[in-house]
Biopython code that builds the backbone (N, CA, C, O; Angstrom):
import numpy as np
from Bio.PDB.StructureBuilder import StructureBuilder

atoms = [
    (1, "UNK", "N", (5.742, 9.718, -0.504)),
    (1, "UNK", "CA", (4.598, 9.186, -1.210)),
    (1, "UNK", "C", (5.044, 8.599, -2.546)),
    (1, "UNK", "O", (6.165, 8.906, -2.951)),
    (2, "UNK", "N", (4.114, 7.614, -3.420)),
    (2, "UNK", "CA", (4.031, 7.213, -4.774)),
    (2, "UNK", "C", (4.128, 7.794, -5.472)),
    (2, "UNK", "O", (3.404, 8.783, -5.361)),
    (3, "UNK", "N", (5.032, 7.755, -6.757)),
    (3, "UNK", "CA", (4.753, 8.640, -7.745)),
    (3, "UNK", "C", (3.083, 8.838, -8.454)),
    (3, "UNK", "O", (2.551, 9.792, -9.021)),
    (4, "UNK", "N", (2.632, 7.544, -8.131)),
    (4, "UNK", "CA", (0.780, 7.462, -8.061)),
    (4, "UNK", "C", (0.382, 8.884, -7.529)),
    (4, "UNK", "O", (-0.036, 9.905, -8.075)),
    (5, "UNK", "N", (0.741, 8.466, -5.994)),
    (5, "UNK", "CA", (-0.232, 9.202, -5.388)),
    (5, "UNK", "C", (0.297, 10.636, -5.981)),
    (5, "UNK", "O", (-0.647, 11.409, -6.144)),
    (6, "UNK", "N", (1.331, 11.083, -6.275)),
    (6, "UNK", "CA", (1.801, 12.550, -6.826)),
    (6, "UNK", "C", (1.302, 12.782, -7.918)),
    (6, "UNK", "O", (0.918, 13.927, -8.157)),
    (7, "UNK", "N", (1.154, 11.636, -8.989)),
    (7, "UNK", "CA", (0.279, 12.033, -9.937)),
    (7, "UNK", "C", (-1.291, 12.488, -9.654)),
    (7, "UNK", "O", (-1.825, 13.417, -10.260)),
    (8, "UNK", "N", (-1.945, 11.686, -8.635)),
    (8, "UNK", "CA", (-3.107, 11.924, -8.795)),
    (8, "UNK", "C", (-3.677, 12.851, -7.998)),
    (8, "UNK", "O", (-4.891, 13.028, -7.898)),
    (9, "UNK", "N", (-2.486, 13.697, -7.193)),
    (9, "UNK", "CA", (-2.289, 15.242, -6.446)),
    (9, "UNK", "C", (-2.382, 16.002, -7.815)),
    (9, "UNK", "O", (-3.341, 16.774, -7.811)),
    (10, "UNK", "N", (-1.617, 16.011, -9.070)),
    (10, "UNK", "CA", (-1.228, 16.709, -9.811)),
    (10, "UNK", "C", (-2.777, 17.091, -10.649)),
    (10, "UNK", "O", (-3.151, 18.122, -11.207)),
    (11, "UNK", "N", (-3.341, 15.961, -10.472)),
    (11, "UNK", "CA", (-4.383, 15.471, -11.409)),
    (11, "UNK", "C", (-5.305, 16.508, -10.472)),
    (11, "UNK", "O", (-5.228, 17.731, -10.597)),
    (12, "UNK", "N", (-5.922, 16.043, -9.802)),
    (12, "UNK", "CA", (-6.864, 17.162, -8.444)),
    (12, "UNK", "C", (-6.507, 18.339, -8.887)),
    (12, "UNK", "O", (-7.242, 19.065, -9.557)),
    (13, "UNK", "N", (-5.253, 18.631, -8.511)),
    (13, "UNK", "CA", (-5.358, 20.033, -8.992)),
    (13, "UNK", "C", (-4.937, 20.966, -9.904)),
    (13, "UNK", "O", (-4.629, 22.140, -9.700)),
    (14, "UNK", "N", (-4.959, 19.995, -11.506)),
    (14, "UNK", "CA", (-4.596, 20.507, -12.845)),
    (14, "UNK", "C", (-6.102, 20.567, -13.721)),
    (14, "UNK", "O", (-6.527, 21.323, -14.595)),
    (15, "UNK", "N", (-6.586, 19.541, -13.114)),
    (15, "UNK", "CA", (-8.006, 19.040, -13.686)),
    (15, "UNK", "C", (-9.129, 19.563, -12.818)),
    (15, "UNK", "O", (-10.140, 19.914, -13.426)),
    (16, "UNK", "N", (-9.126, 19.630, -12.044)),
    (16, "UNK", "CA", (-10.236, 19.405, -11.154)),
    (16, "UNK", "C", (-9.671, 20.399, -10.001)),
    (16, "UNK", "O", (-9.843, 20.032, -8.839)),
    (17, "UNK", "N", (-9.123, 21.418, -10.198)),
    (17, "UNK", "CA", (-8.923, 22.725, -9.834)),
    (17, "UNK", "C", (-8.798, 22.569, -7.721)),
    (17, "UNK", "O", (-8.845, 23.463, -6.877)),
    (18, "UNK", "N", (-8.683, 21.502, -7.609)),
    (18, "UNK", "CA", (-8.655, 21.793, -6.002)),
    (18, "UNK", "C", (-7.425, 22.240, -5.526)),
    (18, "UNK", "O", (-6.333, 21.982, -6.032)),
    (19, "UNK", "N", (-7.638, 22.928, -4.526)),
    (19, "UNK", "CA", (-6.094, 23.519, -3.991)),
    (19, "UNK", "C", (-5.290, 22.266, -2.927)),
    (19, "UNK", "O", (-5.586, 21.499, -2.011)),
    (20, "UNK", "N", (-3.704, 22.807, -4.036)),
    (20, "UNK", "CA", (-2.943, 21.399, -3.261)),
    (20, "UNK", "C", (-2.321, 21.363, -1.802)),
    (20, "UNK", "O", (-1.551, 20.490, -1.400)),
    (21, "UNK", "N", (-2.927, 22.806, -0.836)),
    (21, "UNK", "CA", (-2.417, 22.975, 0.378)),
    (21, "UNK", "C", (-3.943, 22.149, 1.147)),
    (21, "UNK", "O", (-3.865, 21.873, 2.344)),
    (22, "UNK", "N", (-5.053, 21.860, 0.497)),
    (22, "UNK", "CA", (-6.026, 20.756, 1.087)),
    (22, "UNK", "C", (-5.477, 19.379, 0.638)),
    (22, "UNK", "O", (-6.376, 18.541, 0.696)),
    (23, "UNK", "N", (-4.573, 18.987, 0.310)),
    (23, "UNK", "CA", (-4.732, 17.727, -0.047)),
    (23, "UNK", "C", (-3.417, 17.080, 0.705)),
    (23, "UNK", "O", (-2.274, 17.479, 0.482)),
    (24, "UNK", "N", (-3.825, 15.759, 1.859)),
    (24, "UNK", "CA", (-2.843, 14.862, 1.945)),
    (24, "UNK", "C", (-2.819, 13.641, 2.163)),
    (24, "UNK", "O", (-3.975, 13.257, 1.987)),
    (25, "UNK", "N", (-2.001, 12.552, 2.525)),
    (25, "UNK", "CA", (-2.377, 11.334, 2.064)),
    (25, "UNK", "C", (-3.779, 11.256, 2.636)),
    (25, "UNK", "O", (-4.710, 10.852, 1.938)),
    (26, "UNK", "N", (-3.993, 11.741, 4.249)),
    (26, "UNK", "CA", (-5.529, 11.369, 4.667)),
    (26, "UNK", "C", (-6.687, 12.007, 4.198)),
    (26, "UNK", "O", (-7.798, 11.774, 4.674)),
    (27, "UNK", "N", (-6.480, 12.806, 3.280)),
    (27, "UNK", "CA", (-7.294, 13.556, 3.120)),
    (27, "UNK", "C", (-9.158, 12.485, 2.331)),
    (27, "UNK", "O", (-9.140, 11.567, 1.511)),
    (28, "UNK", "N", (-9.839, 12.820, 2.689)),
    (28, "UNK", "CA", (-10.912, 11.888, 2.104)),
    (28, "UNK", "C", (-11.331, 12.785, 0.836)),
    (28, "UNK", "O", (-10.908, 13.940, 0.793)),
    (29, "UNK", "N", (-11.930, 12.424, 0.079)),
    (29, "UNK", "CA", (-12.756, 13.235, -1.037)),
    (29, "UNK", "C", (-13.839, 13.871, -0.360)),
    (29, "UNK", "O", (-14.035, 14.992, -0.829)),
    (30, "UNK", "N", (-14.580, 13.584, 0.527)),
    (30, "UNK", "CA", (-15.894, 14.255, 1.204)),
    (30, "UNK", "C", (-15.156, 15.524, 1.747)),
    (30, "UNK", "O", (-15.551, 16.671, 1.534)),
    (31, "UNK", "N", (-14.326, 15.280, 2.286)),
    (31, "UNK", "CA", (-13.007, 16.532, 2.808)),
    (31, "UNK", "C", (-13.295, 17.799, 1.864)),
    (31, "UNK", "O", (-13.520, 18.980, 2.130)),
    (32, "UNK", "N", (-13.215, 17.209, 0.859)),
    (32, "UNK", "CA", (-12.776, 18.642, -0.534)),
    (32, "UNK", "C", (-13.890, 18.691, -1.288)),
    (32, "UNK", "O", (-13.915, 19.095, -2.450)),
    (33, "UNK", "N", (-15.145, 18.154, -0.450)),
    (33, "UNK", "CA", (-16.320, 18.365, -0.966)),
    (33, "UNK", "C", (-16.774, 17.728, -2.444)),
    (33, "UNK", "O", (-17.444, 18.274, -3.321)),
    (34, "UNK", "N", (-16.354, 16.774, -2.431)),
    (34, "UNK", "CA", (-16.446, 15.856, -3.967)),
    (34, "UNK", "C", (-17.362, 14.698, -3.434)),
    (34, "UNK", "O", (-17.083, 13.974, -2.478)),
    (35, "UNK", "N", (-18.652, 14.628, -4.304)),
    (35, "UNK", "CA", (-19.694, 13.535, -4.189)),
    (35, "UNK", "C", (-19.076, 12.805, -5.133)),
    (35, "UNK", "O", (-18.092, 12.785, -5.873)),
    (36, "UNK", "N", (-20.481, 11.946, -4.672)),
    (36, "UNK", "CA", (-20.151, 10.522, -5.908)),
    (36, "UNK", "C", (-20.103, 10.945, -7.162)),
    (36, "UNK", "O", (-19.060, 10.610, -7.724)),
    (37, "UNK", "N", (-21.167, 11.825, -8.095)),
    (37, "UNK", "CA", (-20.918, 11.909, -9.462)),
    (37, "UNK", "C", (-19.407, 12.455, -9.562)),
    (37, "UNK", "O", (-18.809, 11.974, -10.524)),
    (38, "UNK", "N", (-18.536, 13.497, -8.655)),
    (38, "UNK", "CA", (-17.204, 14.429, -8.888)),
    (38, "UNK", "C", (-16.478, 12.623, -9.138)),
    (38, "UNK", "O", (-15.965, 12.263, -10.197)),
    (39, "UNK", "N", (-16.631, 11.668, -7.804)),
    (39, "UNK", "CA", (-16.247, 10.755, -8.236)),
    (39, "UNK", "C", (-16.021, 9.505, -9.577)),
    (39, "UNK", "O", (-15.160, 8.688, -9.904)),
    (40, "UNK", "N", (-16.978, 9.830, -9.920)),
    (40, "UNK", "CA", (-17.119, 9.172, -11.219)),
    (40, "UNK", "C", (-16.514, 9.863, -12.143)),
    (40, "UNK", "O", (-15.764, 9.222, -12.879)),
    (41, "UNK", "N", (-16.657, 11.381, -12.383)),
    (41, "UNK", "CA", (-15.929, 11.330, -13.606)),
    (41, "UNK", "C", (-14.420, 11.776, -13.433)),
    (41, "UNK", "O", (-13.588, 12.275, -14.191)),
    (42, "UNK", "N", (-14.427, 11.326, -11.920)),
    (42, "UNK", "CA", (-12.346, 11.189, -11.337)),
    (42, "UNK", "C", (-12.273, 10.181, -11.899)),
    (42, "UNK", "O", (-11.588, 10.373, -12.903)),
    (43, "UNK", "N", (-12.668, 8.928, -11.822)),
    (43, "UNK", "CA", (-12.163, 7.957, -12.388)),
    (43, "UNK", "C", (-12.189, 7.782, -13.572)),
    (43, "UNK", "O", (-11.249, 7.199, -14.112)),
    (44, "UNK", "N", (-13.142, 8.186, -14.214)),
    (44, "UNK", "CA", (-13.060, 8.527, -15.929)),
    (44, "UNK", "C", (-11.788, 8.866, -16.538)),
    (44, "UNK", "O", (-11.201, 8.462, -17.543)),
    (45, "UNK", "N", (-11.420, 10.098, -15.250)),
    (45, "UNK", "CA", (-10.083, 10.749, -15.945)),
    (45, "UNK", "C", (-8.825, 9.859, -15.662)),
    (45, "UNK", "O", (-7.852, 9.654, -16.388)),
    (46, "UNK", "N", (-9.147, 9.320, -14.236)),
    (46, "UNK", "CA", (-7.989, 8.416, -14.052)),
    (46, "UNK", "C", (-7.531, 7.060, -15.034)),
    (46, "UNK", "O", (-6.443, 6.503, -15.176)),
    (47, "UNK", "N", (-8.652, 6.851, -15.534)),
    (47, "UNK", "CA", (-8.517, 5.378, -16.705)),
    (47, "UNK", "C", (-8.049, 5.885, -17.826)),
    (47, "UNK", "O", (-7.422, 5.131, -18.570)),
    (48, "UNK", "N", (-8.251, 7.310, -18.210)),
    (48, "UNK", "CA", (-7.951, 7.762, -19.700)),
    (48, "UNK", "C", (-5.661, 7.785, -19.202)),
    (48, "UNK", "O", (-4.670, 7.179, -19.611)),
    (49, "UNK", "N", (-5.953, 8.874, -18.156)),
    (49, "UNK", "CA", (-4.720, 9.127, -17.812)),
    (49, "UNK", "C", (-3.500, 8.122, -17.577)),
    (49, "UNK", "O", (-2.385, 8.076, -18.099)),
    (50, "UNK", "N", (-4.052, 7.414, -16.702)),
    (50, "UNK", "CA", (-3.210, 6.054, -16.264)),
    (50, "UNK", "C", (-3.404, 4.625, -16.587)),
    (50, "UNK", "O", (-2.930, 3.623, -16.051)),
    (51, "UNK", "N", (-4.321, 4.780, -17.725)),
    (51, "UNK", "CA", (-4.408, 3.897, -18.894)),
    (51, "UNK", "C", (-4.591, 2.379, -18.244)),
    (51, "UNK", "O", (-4.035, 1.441, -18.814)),
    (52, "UNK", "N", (-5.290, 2.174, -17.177)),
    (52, "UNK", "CA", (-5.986, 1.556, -16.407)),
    (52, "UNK", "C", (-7.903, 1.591, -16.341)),
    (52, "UNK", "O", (-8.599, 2.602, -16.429)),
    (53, "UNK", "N", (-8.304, 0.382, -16.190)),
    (53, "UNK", "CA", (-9.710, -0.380, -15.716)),
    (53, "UNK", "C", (-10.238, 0.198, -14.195)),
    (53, "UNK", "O", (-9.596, -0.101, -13.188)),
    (54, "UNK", "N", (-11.156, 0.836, -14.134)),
    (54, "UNK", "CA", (-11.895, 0.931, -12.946)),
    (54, "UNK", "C", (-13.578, 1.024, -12.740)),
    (54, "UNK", "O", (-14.243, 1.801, -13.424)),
    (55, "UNK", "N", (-13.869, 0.602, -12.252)),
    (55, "UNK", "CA", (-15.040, 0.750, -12.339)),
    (55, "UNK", "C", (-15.695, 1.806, -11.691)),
    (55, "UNK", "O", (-15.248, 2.154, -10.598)),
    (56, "UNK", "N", (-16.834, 2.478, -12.236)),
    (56, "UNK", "CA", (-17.337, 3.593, -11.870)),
    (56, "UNK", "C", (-17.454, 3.558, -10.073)),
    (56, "UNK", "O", (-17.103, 4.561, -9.450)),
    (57, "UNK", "N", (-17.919, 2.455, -9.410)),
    (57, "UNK", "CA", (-18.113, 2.484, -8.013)),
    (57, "UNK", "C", (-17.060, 2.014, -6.769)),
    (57, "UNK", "O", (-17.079, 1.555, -5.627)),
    (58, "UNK", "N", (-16.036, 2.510, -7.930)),
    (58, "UNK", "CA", (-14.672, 1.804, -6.511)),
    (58, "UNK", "C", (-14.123, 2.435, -5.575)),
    (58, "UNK", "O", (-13.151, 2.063, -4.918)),
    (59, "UNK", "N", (-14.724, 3.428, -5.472)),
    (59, "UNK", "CA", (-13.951, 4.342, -4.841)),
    (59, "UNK", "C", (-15.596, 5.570, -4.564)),
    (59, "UNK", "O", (-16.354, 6.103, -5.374)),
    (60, "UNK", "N", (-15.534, 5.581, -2.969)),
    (60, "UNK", "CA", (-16.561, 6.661, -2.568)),
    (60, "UNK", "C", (-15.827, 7.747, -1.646)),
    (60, "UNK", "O", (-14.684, 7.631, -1.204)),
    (61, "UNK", "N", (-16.744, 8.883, -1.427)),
    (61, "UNK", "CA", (-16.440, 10.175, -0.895)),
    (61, "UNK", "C", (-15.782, 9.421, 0.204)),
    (61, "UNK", "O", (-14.900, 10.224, 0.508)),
    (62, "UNK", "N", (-15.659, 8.583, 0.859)),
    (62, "UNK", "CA", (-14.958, 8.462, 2.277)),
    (62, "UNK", "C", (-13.929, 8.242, 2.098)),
    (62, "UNK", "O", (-13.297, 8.707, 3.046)),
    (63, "UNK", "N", (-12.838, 7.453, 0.926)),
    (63, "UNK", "CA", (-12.029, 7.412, 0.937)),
    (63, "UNK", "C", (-11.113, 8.344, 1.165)),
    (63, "UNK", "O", (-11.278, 9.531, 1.445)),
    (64, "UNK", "N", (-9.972, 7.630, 1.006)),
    (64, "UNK", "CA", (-8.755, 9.179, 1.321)),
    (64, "UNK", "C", (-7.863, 9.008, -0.452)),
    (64, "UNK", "O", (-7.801, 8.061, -1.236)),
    (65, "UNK", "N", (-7.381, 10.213, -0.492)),
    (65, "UNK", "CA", (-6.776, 10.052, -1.393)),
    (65, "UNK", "C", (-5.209, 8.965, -2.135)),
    (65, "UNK", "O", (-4.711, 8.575, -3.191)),
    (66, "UNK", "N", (-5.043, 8.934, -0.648)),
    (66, "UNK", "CA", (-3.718, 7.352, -0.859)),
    (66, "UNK", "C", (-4.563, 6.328, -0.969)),
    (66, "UNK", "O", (-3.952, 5.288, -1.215)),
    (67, "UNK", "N", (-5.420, 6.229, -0.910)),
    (67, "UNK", "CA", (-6.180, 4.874, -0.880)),
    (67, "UNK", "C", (-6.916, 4.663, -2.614)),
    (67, "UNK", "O", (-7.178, 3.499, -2.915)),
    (68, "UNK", "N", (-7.193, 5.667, -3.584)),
    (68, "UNK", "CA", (-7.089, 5.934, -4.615)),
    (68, "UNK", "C", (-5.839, 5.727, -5.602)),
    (68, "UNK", "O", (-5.740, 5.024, -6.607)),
    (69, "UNK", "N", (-5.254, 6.269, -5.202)),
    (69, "UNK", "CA", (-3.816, 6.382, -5.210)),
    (69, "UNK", "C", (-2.984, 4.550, -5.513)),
    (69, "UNK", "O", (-2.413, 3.996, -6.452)),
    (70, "UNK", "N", (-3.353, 4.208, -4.178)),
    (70, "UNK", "CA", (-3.467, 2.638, -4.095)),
    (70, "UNK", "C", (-4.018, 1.811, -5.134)),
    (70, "UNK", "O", (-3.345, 0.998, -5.767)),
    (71, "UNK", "N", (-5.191, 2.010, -5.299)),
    (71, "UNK", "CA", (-6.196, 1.663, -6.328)),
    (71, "UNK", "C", (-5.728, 1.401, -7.230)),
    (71, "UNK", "O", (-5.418, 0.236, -7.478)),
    (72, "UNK", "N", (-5.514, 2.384, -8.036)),
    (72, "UNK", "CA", (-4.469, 2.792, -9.048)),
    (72, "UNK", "C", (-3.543, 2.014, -9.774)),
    (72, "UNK", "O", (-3.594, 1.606, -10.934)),
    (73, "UNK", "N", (-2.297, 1.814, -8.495)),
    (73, "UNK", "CA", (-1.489, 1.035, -8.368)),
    (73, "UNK", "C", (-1.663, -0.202, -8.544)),
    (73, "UNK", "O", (-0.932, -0.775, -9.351)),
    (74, "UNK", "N", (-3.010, -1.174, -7.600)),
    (74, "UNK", "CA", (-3.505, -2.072, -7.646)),
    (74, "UNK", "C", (-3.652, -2.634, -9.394)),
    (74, "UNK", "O", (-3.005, -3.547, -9.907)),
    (75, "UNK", "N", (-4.584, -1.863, -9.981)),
    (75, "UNK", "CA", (-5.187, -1.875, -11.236)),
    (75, "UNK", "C", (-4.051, -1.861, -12.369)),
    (75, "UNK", "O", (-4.139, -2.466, -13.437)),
    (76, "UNK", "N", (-3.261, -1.282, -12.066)),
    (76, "UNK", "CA", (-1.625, -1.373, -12.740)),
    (76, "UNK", "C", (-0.819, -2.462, -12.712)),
    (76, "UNK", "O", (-0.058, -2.718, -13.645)),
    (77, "UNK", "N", (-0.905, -3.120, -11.754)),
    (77, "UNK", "CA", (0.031, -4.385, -11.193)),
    (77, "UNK", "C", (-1.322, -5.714, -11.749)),
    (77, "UNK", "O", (-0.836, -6.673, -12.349)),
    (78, "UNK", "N", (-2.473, -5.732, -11.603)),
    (78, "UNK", "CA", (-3.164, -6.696, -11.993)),
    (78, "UNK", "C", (-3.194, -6.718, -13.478)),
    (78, "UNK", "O", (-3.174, -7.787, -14.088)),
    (79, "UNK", "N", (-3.263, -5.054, -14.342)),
    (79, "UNK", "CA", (-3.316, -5.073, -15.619)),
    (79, "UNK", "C", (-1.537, -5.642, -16.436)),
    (79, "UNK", "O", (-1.373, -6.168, -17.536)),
    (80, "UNK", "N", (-0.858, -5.406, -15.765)),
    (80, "UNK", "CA", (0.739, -6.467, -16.269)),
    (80, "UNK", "C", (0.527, -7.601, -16.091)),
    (80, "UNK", "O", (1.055, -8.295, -16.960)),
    (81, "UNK", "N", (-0.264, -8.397, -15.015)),
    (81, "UNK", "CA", (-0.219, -9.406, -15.108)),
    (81, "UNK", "C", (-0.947, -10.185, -16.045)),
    (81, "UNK", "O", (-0.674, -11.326, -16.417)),
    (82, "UNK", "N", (-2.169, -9.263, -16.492)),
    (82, "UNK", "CA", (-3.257, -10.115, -17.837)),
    (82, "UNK", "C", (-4.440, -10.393, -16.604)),
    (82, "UNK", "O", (-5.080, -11.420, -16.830)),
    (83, "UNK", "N", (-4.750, -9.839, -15.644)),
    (83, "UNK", "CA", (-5.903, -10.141, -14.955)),
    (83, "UNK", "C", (-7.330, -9.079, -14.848)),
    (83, "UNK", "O", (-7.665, -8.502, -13.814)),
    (84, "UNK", "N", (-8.199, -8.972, -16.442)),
    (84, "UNK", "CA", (-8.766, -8.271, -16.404)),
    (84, "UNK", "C", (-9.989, -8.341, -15.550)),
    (84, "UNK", "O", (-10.692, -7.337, -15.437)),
    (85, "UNK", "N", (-10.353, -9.675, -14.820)),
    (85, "UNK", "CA", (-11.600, -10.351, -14.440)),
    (85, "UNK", "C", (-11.368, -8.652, -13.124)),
    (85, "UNK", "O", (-11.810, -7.552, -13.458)),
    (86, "UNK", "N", (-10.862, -8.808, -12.188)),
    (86, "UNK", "CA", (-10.668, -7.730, -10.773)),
    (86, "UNK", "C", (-10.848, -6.032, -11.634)),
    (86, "UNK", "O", (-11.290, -5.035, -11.063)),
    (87, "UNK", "N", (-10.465, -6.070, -12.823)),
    (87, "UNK", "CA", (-10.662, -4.979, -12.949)),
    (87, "UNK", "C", (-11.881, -4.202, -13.294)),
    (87, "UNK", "O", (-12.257, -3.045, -13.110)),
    (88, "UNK", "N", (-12.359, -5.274, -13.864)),
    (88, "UNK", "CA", (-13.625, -5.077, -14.882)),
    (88, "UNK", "C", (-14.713, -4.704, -13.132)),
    (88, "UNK", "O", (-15.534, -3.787, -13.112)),
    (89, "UNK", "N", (-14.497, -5.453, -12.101)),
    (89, "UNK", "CA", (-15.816, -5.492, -11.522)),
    (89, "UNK", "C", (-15.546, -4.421, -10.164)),
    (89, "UNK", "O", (-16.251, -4.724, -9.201)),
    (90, "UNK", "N", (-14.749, -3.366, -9.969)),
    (90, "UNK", "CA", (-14.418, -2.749, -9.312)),
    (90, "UNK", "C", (-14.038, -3.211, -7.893)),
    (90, "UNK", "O", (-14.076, -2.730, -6.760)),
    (91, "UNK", "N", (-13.688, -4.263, -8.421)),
    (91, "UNK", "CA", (-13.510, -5.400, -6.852)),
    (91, "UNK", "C", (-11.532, -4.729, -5.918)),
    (91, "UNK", "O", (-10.417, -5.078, -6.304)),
    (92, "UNK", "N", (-11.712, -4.196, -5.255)),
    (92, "UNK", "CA", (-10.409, -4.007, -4.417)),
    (92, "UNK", "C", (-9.733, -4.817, -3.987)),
    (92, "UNK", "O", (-10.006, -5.587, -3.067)),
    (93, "UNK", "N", (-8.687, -4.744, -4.643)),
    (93, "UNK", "CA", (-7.581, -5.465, -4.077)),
    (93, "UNK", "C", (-6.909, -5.615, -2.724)),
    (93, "UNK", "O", (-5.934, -6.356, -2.597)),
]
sb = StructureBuilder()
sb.init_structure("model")
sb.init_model(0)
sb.init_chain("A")
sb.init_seg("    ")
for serial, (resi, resn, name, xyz) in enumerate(atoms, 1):
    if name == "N":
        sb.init_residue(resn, " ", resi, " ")
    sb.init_atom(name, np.array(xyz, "f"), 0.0, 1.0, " ", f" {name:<3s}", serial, name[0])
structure = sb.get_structure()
């Protein structure tokens, strides 16, 4: 896996207390019982942490956690380039 996605294993379960023998790349957030608000203020933490743009609705309980993970990444590679327009509107890459 990404050092992303390991961070945001680390993150789940430093922050947000979930156990890391539930979590793998497929794992969805609905999986570990996280609604939309748990979602929102994941990404809160993820923008402070990884010093990245997301928008509150980019990411729902169905996802899996590599796909976050991804996100992430995405929002990282668009923010080097100077492309804040994708970030600002939670639009997936």
């Amino acid at each position: 896996m990404s050092e992303t996605y390991d961070r945001l294993v680390d993150l789940l379960v430093d922050r947000f207390e979930v156990d890391r023998a539930e979590i793998g790349p497929d794992t969805k957030f609905e999986d570990l019982d996280m609604d939309s608000l748990f979602l929102v203020e994941l990404l809160l933490v993820i923008q402070s942490e990884f010093k990245v743009s997301i928008a509150e609705d980019a990411a729902t309980p169905g996802d899996t956690v590599t796909a976050v993970a991804g996100l992430i990444e995405d929002r990282r590679l668009l923010a080097a380039r100077g492309a804040p327009a994708a970030q600002s509107t939670g639009e997936r890459a």
